[in-house]
C-alpha positions as CSV (number, residue, x, y, z in Angstrom):
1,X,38.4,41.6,21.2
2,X,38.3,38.0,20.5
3,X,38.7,35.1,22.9
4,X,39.1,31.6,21.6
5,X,36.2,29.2,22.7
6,X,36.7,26.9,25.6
7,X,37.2,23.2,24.2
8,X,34.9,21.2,26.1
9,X,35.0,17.7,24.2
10,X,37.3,15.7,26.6
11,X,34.7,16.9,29.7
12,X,31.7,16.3,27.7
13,X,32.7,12.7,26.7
14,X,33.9,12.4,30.4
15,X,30.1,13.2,31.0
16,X,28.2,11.2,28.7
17,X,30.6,8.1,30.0
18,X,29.2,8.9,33.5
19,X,25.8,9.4,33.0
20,X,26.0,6.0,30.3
21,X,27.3,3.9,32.9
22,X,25.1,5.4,35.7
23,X,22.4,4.0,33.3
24,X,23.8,0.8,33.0
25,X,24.0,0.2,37.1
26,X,20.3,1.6,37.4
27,X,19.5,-1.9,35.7
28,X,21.6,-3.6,38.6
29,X,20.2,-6.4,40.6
30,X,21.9,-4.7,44.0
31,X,19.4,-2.5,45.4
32,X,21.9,-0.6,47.1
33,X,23.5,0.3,43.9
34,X,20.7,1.3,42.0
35,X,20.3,3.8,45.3
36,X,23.5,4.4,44.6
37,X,23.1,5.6,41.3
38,X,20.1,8.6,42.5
39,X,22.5,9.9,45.0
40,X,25.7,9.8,42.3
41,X,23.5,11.9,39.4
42,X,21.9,14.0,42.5
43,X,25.4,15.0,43.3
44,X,26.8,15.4,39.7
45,X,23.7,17.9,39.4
46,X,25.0,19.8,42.6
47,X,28.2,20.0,41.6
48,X,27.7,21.5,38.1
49,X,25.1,23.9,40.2
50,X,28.0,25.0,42.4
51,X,29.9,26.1,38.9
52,X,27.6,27.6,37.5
53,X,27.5,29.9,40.9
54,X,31.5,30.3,41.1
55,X,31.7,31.2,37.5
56,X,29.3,34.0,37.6
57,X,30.5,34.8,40.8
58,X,34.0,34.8,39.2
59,X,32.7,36.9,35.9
60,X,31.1,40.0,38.7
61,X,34.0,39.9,40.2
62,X,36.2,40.8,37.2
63,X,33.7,42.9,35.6
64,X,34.1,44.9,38.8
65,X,38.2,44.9,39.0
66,X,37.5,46.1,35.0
67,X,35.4,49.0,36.3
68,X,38.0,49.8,38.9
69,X,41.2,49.7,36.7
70,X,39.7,52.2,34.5
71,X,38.5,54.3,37.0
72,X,42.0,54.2,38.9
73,X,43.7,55.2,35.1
74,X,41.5,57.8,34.5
């Protein structure tokens, strides 16, 4: 069966304006912000880790409820 592709443009230029401005304040006088700007990406990182996880955690789990439903209609 076919399933449409996700459209991921909005969250990629969402992104790239993140990590383009993260760049710009790495070049800021403030040491504090350029500090600032380790622990921001650091956390990006993390949270994109933490998807990844739910997702495939999310994609077992309906593979399993598949398994089950056709077991239960057989």
């Amino acid at each position: 069966m076919w399933q449409p592709q996700e459209d991921n443009t909005y969250n990629d230029l969402r992104e790239n304006s993140i990590r383009q401005w993260l760049e710009d304040m790495s070049r800021h006088e403030d040491v504090a912000v350029r500090g600032g700007v380790k622990v921001t990406a650091e956390y990006l990182e993390d949270l994109k880790k933490q998807i990844r996880q739910l997702e495939e955690k999310c994609a077992l789990k309906d593979a399993y409820l598949k398994k089950m439903k056709e077991k239960a209609g057989q």
